[in-house]
C-alpha positions in Angstrom: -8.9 -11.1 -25.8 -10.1 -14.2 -24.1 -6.2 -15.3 -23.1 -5.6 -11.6 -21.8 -8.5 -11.9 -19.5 -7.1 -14.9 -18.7 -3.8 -14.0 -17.6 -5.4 -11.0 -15.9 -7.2 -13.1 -13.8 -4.4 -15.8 -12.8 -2.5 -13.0 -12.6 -4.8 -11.2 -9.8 -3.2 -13.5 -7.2 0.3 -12.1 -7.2 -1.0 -9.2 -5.7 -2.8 -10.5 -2.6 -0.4 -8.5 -0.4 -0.2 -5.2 -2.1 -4.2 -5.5 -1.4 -4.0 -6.8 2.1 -1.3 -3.5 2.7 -4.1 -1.2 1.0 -6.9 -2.6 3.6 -5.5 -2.3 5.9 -3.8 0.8 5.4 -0.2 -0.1 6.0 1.5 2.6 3.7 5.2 0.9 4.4 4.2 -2.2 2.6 2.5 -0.5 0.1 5.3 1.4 -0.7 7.3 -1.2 -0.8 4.9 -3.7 -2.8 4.5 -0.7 -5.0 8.1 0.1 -5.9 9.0 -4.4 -6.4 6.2 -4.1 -9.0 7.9 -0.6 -10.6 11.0 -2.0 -10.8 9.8 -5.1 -12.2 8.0 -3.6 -14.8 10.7 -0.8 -15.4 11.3 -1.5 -19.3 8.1 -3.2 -20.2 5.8 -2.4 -23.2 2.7 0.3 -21.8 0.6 -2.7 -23.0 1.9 -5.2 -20.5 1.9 -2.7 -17.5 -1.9 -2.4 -18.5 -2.6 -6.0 -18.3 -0.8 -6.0 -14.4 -2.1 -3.1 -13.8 -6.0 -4.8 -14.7 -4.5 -7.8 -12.7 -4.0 -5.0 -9.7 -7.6 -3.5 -9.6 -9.3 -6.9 -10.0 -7.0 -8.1 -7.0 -8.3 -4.8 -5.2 -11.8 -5.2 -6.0 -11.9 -8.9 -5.0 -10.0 -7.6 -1.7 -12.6 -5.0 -1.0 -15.7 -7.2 -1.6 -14.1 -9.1 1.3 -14.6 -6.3 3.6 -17.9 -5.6 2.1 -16.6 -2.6 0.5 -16.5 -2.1 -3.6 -14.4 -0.1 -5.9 -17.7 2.2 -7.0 -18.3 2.8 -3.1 -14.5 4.0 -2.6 -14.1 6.2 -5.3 -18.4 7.0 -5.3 -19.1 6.1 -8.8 -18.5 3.0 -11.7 -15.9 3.5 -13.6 -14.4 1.6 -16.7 -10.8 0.8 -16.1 -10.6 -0.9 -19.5 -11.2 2.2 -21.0 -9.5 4.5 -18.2 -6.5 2.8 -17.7 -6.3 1.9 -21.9 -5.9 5.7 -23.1 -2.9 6.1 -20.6 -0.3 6.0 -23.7 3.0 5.8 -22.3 4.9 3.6 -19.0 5.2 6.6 -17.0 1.2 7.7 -17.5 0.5 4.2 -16.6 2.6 4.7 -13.4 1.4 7.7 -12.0 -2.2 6.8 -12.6 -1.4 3.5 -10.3 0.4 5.4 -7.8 -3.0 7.8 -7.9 -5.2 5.2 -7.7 -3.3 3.1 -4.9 -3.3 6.3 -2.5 -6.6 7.2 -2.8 -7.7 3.4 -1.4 -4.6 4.0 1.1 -6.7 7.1 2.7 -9.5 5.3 2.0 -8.8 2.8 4.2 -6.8 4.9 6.6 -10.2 6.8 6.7 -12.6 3.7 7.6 -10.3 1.4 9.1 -11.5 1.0 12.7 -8.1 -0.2 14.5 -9.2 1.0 17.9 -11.1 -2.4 18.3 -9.8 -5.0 16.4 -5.8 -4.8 15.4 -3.3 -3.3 17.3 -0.1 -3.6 15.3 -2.1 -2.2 12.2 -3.1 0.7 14.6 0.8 0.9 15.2 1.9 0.9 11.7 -0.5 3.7 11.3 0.6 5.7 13.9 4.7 5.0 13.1 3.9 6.1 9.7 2.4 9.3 10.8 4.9 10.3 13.3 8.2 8.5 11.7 9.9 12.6 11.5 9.7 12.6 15.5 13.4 11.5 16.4 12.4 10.7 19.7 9.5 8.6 19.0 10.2 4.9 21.2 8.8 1.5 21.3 7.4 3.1 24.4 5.5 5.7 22.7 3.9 3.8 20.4 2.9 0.9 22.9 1.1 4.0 24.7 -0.3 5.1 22.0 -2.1 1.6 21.3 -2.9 0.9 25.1 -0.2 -1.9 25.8 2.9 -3.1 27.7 5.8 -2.3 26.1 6.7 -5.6 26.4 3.7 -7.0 25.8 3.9 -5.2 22.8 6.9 -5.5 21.4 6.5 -9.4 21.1 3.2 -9.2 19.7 4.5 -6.6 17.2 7.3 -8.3 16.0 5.2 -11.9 16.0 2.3 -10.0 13.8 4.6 -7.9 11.5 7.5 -10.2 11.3 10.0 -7.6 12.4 10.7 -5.9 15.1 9.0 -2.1 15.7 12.6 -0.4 15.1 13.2 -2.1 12.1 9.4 -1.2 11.0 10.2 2.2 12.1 13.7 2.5 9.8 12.4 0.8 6.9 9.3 3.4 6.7 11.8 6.5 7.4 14.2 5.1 4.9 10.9 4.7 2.4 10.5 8.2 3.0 13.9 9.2 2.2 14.3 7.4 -0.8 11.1 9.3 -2.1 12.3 12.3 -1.0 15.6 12.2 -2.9 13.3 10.9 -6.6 10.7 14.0 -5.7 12.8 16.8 -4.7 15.8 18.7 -4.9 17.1 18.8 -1.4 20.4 17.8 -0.5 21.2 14.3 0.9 21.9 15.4 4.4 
């Protein structure tokens, strides 16, 4: 028992940036932190996908004590994931319950983030995530949206996010298509 806690907690640190995504609500990295994490863990045992996914919620709670925040206060009660997360039998449980539990903080956040004042990129990410389906949607738009330049804020965007806004903007839309084609039945085009 005492080594799995200890590889939990060592563990913990791999997921700094799935955490920093989920507080700051930027669902395209979440997805994508999310699915590196499925795929790495596609064909292990349920019982190591329950030690990562411990290693996840401690990396979370740590995260959310640093915005003065706690598990109990985002989901309004104490719960024990030892015990919630250890009757999930099989891989697949395991997954969904993850996926579950990483949304809810996603709105969560989305929810009580106050982007307005402090980060303007996150503010875009936000606001690219929730109007990705609008074909016509420009770096313009979005630099409106946030109260800057275009210019201005196309620099700062792609200094702060390490890409530029189109490529942000592809990358969530092909996100979304991707879990469109696992989720439903519709045709490709």
């Amino acid at each position: 028992a005492e080594e799995s806690l200890a590889e939990i907690l060592s563990e913990s640190a791999k997921y700094e940036a799935l955490s920093n995504a989920l507080f700051m609500a930027d669902e395209k990295n979440v997805i994508s932190e999310r699915e590196k994490l499925f795929e790495t863990y596609r064909m292990s045992e349920p019982e190591k996908l329950r030690r990562e996914v411990y290693s996840i919620i401690l990396a979370i709670g740590r995260r959310a004590e640093q915005n003065e925040t706690s598990l109990q206060a985002i989901f309004g009660q104490q719960y024990n994931y030892l015990d919630k997360v250890g009757r999930i039998e099989d891989t697949r449980g395991i997954r969904l319950w993850l996926t579950n539990f990483i949304n809810w903080i996603l709105d969560y956040s989305a929810a009580h983030l106050d982007l307005k004042e402090t980060d303007v990129v996150a503010l875009a990410k936000r606001y690219i995530s929730e109007q990705y389906e609008n074909s016509d949607l420009t770096l313009k738009d979005v630099a409106d949206y946030v109260g800057l330049n275009d210019k201005y804020f196309s620099n700062r965007f792609t200094k702060e996010a390490g890409e530029t806004m189109s490529e942000y903007l592809t990358a969530v839309r092909l996100q979304k298509a991707k879990e469109l084609l696992r989720t439903t039945k519709f045709k490709v085009y």
